[in-house]
N, C-alpha and C positions, 0 to 999 in steps of 0.2 A: 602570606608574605614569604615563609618559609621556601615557598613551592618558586616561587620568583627567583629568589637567591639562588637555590639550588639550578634553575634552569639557565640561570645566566651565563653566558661562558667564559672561558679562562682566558688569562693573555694570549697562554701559548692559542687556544684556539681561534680566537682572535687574529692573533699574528701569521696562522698556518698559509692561508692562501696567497701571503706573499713569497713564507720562506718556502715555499715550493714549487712560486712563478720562473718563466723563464729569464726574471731580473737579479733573482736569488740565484739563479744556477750560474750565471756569469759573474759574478761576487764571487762565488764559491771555488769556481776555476782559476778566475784570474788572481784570489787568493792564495790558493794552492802553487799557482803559479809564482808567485813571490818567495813563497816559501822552500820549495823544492829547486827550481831555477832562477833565479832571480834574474838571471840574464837576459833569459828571453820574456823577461815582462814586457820592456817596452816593444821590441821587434814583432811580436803576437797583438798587442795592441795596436799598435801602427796596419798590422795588415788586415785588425777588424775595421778601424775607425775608418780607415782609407778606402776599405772593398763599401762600407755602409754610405760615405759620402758619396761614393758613385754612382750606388742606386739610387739617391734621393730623389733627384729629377723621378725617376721610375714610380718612385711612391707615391709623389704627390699626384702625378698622374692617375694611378691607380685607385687613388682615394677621392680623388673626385671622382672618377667615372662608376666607382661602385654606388658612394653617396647618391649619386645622380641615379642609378638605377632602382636603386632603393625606395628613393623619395618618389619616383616617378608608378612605381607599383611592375617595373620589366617581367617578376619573375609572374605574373598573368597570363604571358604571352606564352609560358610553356603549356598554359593548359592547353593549349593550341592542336598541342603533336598529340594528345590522347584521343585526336576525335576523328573517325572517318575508318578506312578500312584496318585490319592489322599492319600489313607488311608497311602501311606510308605511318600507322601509328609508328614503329619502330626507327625508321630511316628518321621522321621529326625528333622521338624522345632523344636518339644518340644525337643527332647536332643540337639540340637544346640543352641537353646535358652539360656537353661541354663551354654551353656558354651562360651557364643560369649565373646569378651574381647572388646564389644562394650560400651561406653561414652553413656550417656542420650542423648546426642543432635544428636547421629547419628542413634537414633531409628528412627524419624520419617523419614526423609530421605530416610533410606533403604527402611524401607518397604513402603512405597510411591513407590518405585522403583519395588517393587515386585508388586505389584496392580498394575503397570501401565503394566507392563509383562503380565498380566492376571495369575497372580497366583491364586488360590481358597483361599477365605475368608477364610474357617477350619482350612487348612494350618496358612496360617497368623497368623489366633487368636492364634492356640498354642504356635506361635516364641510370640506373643504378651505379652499372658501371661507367659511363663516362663521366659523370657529372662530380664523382671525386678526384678526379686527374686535372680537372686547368679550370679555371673562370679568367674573369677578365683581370684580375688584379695580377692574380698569376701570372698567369700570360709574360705581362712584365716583368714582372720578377727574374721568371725563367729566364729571359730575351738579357737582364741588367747581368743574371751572374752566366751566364752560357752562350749568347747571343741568339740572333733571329733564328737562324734555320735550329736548333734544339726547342727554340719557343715554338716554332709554327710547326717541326715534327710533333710535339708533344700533343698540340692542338690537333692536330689530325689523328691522332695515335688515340686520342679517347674517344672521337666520334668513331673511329673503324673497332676501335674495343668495344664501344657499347652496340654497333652493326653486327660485330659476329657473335657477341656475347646474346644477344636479343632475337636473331635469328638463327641460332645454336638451340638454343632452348626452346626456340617456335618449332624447330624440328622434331626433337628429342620428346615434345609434349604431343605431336601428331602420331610420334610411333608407339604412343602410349605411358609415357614415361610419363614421372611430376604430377598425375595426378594427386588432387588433395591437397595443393599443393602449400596454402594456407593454413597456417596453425588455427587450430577452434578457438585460443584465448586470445587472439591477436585482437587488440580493439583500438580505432584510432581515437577512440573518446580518452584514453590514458596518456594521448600526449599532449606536450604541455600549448600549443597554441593550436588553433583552428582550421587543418589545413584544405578542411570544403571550400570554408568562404574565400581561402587564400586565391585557390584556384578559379573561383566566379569574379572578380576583379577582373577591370580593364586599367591600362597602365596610364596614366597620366603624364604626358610627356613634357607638357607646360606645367610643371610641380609647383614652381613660386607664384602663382597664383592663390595657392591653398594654405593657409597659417600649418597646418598640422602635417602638412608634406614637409613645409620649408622647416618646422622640426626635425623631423625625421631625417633629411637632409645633415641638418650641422649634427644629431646624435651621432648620425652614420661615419660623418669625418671623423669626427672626434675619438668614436673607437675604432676606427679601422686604424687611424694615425696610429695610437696606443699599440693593436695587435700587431703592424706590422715590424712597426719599428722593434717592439721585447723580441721578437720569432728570429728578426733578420737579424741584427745586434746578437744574438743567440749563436744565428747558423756559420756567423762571420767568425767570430772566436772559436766557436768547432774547427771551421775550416783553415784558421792561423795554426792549430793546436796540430791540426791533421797532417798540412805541410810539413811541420816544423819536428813533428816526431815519430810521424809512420813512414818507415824506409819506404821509396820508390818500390823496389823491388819484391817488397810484401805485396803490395796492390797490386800492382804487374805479374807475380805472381799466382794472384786469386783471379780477377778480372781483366786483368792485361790482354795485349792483341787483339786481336781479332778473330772472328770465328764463333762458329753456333755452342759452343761449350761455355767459353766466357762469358755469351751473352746470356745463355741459359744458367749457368754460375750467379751473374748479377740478379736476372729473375727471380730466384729461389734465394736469395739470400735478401735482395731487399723488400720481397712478403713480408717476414717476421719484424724483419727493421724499419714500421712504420715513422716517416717523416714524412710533415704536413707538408703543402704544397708552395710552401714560404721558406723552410729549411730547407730542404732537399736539394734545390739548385744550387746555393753556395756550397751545400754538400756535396755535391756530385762535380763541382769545377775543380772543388781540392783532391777529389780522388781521382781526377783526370789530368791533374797537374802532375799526378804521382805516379802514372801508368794505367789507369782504366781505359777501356775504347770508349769511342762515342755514341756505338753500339749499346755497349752493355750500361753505357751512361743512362740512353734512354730507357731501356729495359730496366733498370732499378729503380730509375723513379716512376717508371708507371705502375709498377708491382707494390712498391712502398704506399701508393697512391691508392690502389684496391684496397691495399688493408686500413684505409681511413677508418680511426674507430667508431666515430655516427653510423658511418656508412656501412660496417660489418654489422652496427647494434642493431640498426632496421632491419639487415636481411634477418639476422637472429630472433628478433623481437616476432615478426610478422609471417616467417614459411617457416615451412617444417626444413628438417635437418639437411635431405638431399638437395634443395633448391640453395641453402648457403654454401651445401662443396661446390654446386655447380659455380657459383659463384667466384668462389678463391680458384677452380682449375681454368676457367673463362680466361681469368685474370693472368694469374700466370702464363699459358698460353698466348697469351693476346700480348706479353708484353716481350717476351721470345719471339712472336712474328713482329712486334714494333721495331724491335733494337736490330734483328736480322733486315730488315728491311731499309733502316735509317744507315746502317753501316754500307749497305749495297750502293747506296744512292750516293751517298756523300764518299 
């Protein structure tokens, strides 16, 4: 009885997972904010409430079409790109990547699944690296705070990152490089769901048919509503907070204009400054509202997007050390030729 008590836990631990949610951190600020300016309480709140009503249409979109994909079994259809020769394996993973309507937590899983199949590394890396830069919900997202051509760059921007990132290292592994490339304790039996069987599903596309899809359906609205709404509510008050107190001329300063330095500036600064694929675009409008290009717009968020932390923990978890730098310099690189290339065009 003793042993019960003592293992039962405290309020405070109890209470931790909210007071460190993304619902806590905006209490916290706009507290702060009351307190140190009161002035600009309501005017910071009006340009979160106002940018979050805007995207709603976006959300509900995005929340059914995920729900829908979910219920229906879509993310089946990647097992698709692993089969047949390398170089068409590679060219499938990167456009499958960037359109899986996969959650963070079932990156490492899968592909742990795929490695244990003996898929080829190349392959892999490319579903690696595109597949944390956009899905479909995203997509939106990007398009509500940045508009279409940044949503449809970005979207292109992870299938050409996972192409050269995948076909980089098909090279680099012919000239001898990357052997071994696999950690000896990497085991996909240590992660937490099943992702052999994930990948031997076929998708059901008529889902309300099936009691336990049309589950899975309302679970999936239900938390996606929840995730998007804490993340983007979140990225909106950053982005009021951002406006309203980092000089124009700071930002323009650091990533301002144009030009392969700036771009290459955002790269390298937004690796370490990982923001999910929900924050980042109201992030990146407020820092383009202040002087950023649209260039190094793109270029940060796809760098920020490499460093998703699932998606560093599988490559960490599962290769040995060389195969993760390759990873983070792919990255980088790839999103230095993104932002260069989005700035040329537009």
């Amino acid at each position: 009885m003793s042993d019960i008590a003592q293992s039962a836990p405290s309020p405070f631990e109890r209470a931790k997972p909210w007071l460190t949610s993304p619902w806590a951190l905006i209490v916290y600020l706009m507290a702060g904010l009351a307190l140190l300016d009161p002035g600009q309480f309501v005017p910071i709140g009006e340009i979160a409430v106002g940018a979050l009503a805007g995207t709603l249409p976006y959300i509900v979109i995005a929340v059914l079409l995920l729900a829908y994909l979910k219920a229906a079994g879509a993310e089946a259809m990647i097992a698709e790109a692993f089969k047949g020769r390398e170089t068409r394996m590679i060219v499938l993973a990167a456009l499958f990547g960037g359109l899986a309507p996969f959650c963070s937590c079932q990156v490492i899983p899968f592909i742990a699944g795929l490695l244990a199949l003996g898929t080829p590394l190349p392959a892999v890396m490319a579903f690696w690296l595109s597949s944390p830069l956009i899905d479909p919900s995203s997509v939106l997202i990007t398009a509500a705070a940045l508009g279409w051509p940044m949503a449809i760059a970005k979207t292109i921007s992870a299938v050409g990152l996972g192409l050269f990132g995948g076909f980089a290292l098909k090279g680099m592994m012919g000239a001898g490089f990357f052997k071994d490339a696999l950690r000896a304790d990497a085991a996909p039996s240590s992660c937490c769901c099943k992702a052999r069987a994930s990948v031997s599903k076929k998708p059901v596309w008529q889902f309300w048919h099936e009691g336990e899809r049309r589950k899975i359906f309302r679970a999936e609205m239900t938390s996606n509503v929840l995730f998007l709404l804490k993340w983007l509510a979140l990225a909106y008050v950053l982005e009021g907070l951002l406006v309203t107190y980092v000089p124009a001329q700071t930002i323009a300063g650091v990533v301002g204009g144009s030009g392969i330095g700036s771009i290459a500036t955002a790269a390298v600064v937004g690796m370490p400054a990982y923001l999910n694929s929900y924050i980042a675009p109201p992030m990146v409008a407020g820092l383009m509202q202040q002087g950023m290009g649209s260039g190094a717009g793109l270029a940060f968020m796809v760098a920020g997007a490499v460093s998703c932390i699932p998606a560093m923990a599988a490559i960490w978890s599962l290769v040995r050390r060389p195969v993760f730098a390759a990873y983070i310099v792919f990255g980088v690189i790839g999103a230095i030729i993104a932002g260069t290339v989005f700035e040329l065009v537009v």
